[in-house]
C-alpha positions in Angstrom: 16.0 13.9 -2.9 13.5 10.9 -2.4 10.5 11.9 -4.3 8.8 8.6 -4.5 6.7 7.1 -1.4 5.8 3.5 -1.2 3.7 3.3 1.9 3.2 0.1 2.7 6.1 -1.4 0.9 6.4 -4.7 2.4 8.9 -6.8 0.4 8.7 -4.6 -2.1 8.0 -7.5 -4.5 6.6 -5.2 -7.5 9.8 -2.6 -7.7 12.2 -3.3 -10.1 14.8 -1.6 -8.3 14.3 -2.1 -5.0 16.1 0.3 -3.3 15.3 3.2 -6.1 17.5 6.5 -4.9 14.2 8.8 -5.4 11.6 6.4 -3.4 11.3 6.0 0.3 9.9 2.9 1.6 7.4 2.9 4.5 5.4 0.3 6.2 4.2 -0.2 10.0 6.3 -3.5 10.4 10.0 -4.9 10.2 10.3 -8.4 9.3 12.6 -11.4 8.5 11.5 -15.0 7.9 11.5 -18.1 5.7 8.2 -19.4 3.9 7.1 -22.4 4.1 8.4 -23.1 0.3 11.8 -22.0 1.7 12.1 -18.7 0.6 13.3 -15.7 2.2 10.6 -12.9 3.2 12.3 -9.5 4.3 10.0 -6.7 5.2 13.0 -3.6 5.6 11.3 -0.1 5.3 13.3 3.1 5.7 11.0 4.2 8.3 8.5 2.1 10.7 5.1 4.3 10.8 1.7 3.5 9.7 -0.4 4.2 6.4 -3.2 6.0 8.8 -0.8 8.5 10.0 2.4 9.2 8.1 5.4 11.7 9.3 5.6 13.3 6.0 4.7 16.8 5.6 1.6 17.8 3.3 3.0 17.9 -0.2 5.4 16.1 -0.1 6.1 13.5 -3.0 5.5 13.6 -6.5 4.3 10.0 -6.8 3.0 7.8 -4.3 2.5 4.3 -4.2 -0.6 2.6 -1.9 -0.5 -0.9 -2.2 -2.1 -1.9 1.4 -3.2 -5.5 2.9 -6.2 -6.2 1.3 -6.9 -9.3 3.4 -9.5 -9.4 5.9 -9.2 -13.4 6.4 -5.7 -14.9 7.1 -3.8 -16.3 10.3 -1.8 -14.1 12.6 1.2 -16.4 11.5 0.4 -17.7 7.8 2.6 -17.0 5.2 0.0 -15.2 3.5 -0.1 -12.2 6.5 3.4 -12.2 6.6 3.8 -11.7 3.1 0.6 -9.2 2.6 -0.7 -8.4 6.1 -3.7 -8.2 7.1 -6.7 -5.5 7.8 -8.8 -5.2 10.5 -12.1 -7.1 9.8 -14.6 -4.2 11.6 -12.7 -1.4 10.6 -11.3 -1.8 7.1 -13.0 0.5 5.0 -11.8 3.1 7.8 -8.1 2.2 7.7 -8.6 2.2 3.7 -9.9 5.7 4.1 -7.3 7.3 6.0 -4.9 5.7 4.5 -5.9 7.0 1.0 -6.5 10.2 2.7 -3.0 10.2 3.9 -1.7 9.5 0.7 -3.3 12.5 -0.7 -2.2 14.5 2.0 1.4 13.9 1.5 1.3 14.2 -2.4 1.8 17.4 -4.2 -0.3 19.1 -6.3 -0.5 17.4 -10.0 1.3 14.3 -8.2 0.3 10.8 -9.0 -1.2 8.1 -6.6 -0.3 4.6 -7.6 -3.1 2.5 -6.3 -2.8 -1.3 -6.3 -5.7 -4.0 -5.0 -6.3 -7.8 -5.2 -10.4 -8.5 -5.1 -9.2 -12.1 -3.1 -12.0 -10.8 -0.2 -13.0 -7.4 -0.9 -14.3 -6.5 -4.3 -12.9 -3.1 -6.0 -16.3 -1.5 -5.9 -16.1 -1.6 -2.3 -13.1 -0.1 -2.2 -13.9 2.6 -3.9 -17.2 3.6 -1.9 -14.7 3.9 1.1 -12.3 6.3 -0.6 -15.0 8.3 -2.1 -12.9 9.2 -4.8 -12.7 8.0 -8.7 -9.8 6.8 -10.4 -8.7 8.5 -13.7 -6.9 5.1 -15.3 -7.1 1.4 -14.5 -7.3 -2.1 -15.2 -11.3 -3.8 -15.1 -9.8 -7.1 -15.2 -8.2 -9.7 -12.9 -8.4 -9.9 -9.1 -5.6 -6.9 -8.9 -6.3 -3.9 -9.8 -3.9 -0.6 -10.6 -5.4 2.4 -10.5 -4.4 6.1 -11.3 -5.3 8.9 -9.5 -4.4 12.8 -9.4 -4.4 15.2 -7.2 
């Protein structure tokens, strides 16, 4: 029973385990290709589907993970889109919104929300005006932020 979600998983380059029996891993892309450094990036979700609109029932998970693009500035092809993605420079703190929205949605009642952000172009403060909602636990310091929420 998979009671984990990582929603936009990418590489999943922060799991230990990366193919954890309780998590499933989501993002909206598939992906194989070498860095410029020569290393491999492998972007293999369970299921294709996007952070604004999952196919999960509500209550779903008993943790989620949220760990979305965070940059706004990058080329279409640049290692650094490929690696991260990228957000949609006019509707960002839209697509942030739903997608935390989502994430709530498909997490059960007491469940945790992992929440992970790197300030590289848009501070944490703005962030959190376009979730409208306040974190119980965090780090302050350094460009990435993890934060703790509850539902």
């Amino acid at each position: 029973m998979e009671r984990v979600l990582d929603a936009c998983c990418g590489s999943r380059m922060f799991w230990f385990d990366k193919q954890h029996e309780d998590a499933i891993y989501m993002d909206k892309r598939e992906l194989s290709d070498t860095l410029c450094d020569g290393r491999t990036l492998e972007v293999k979700p369970d299921i294709i589907a996007d952070f604004r609109n999952m196919p999960f029932e509500d209550d779903s998970f008993y943790m989620v993970v949220f760990d979305p693009p965070y940059l706004l500035k990058a080329g279409d092809e640049s290692w650094l889109a490929k690696k991260y993605g990228k957000l949609d420079q006019d509707n960002w703190q839209d697509d942030i919104s739903k997608g935390f929205n989502e994430c709530m949605r498909v997490l059960k009642t007491n469940g945790t929300l992992i929440f992970k952000w790197n300030e590289e172009q848009i501070k944490l403060g703005q962030v959190l005006k376009a979730i409208d909602a306040k974190p119980l636990i965090g780090n302050k310091r350094s460009k990435t932020h993890w934060l703790v929420f509850m539902k």
